[in-house]
C-alpha positions in Angstrom: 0.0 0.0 0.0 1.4 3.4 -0.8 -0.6 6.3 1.3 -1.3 9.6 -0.6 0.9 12.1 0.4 -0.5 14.3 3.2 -2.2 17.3 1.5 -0.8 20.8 2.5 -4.2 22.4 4.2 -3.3 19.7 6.4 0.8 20.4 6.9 -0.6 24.1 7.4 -2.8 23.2 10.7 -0.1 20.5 12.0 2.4 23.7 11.4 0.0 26.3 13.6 -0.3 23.4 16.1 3.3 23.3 16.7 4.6 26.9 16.6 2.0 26.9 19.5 3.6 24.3 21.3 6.8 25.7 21.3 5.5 28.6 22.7 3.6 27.1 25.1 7.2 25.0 26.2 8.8 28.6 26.8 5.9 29.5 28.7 5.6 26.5 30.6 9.6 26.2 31.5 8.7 30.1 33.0 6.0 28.9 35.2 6.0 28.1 38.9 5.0 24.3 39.8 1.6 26.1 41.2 0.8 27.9 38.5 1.8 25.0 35.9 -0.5 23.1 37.4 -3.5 25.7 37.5 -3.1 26.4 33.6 -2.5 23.1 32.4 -5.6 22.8 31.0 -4.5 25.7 28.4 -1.5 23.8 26.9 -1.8 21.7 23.6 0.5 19.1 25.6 0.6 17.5 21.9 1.9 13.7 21.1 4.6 15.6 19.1 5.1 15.2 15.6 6.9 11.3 15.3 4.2 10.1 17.4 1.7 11.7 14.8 3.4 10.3 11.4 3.5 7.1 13.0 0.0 7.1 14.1 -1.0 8.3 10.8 1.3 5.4 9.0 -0.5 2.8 11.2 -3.8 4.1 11.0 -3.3 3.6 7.0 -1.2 0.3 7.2 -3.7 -1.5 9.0 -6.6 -0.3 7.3 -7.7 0.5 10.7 -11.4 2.6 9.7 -13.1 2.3 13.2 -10.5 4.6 15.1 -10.7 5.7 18.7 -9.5 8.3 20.3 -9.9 8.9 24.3 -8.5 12.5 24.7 -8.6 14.8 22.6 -7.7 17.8 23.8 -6.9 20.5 21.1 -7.0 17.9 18.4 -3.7 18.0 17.1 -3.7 14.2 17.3 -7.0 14.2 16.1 -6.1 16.0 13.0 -3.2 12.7 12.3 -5.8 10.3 12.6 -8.7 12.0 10.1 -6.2 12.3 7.5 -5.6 8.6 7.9 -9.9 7.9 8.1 -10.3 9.6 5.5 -7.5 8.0 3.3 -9.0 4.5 4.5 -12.5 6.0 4.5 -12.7 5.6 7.9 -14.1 7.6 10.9 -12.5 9.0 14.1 -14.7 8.8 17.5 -12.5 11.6 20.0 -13.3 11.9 23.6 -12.8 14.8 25.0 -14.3 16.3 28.8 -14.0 19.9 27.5 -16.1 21.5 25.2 -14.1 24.2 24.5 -10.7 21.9 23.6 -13.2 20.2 21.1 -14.5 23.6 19.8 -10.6 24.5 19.0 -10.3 21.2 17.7 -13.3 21.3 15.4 -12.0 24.8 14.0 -8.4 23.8 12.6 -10.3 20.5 10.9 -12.1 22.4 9.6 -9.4 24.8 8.0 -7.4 21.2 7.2 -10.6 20.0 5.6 -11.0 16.8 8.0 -14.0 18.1 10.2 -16.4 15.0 8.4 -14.0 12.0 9.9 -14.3 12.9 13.3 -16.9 12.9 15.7 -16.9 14.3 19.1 -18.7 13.2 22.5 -17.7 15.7 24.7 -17.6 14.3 28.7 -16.2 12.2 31.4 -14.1 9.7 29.3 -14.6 6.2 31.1 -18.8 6.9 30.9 -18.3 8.0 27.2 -16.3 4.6 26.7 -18.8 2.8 28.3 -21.6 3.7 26.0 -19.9 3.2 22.9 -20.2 -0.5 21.4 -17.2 -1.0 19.4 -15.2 -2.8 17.8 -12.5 -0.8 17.4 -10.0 -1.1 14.7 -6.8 1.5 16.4 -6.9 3.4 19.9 -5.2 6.1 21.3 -5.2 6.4 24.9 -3.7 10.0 26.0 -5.7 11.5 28.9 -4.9 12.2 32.8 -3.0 9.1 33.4 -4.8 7.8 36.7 -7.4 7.0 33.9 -5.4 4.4 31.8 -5.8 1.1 33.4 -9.4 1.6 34.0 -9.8 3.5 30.1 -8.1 0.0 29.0 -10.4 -2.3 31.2 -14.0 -1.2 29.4 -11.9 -0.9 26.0 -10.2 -4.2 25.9 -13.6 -5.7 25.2 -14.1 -3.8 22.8 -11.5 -4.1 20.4 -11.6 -6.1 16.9 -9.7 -8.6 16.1 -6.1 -7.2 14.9 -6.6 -3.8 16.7 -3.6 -1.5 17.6 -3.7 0.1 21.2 -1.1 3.0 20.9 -0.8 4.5 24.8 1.1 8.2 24.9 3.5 9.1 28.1 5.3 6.0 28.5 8.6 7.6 29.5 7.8 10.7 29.7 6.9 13.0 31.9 8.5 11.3 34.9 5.2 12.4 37.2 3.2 9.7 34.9 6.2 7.0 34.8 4.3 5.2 37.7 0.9 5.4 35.9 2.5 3.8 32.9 4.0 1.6 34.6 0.2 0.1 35.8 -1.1 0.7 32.5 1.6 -1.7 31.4 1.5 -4.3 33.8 -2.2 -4.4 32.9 -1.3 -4.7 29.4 0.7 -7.2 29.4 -1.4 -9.4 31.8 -3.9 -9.6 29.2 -3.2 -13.0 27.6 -4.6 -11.8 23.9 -2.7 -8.7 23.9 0.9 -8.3 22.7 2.9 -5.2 23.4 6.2 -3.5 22.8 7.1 0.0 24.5 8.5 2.1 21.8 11.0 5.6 22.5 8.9 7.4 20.0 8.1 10.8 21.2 6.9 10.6 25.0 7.7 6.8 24.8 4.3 5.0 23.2 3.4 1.5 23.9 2.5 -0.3 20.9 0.1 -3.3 21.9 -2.2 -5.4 19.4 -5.0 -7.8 19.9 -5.3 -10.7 18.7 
């Protein structure tokens, strides 16, 4: 299979997303641990662009149509994951607890042309999950990371036969190292999962159902 190169409305919005990172890194290096914490929730805190190519590349390799995505946030790694749907003519489902991360989100589709592969549901993440019936064909788990083992309990269930499970924050930041650490011991115990931690950004780990 050889993708269709990625379009450049798209390379545009990925290009905005991360000039705001960078900017939100120097701000965030300026910041107090108080006040860090108090305005997190105004940070893109995005996967980084390996961790979106290789998203993107697995998305398309696997044919994956039926993606999930349980945090959202500003939607840069929602914008990787509708340019693969809608290469594979696919759809995105993105989770998201704040309305006004999805609104942002919703915008710079838009502009990339993407805003019909994705559907938001906008609220607590493990209730979302547990109304939504599945399969699943790829997942992306990237939310507080207290959530992870219990966001992989209602979604193992619910995955397809073949299904990638791509988990962000793996090795980094050290504050979620022990988080990960649960989220891969749970992994790993599940006897129709394989799994391989990958350095790729923030450190993913890479698991598939069988």
């Amino acid at each position: 299979m050889n993708p269709d190169p990625i379009d450049a409305a798209v390379w545009a919005v990925l290009a905005d997303y991360e000039a705001r990172a960078e900017r939100e890194e120097e701000l965030w290096e300026s910041l107090g641990p108080e006040e860090a914490e108090r305005r997190i929730d105004e940070m893109l805190l995005p996967v980084g662009r390996a961790t979106g190519i290789l998203l993107n590349l697995l998305a398309k390799e696997a044919q994956a149509c039926r993606i999930l995505e349980v945090g959202s946030s500003y939607g840069y790694s929602t914008v990787w994951l509708a340019e693969a749907a809608r290469a594979i003519h696919g759809k995105v489902i993105s989770l998201e607890l704040k309305a006004a991360k999805t609104e942002y989100a919703t915008t710079q589709l838009a502009r990339a042309g993407l805003a019909g592969f994705v559907e938001f549901r906008i609220g607590d993440a493990l209730a979302s999950l547990a109304g939504l019936p599945g399969p699943f064909d790829l997942v992306l788990i990237d939310l507080w990371k207290n959530l992870y083992v219990p966001v992989f309990e209602l979604l193992h269930p619910k995955l397809a036969p073949g299904a990638l499970v791509i988990a962000d924050n793996m090795i980094e930041p050290a504050s979620a190292r022990p988080h990960a650490h649960a989220y891969r011991q749970a992994v790993h115990s599940a006897r129709d999962m394989s799994s391989v931690l990958l350095p790729v950004g923030n450190g993913i780990e890479l698991s598939r159902h069988q």
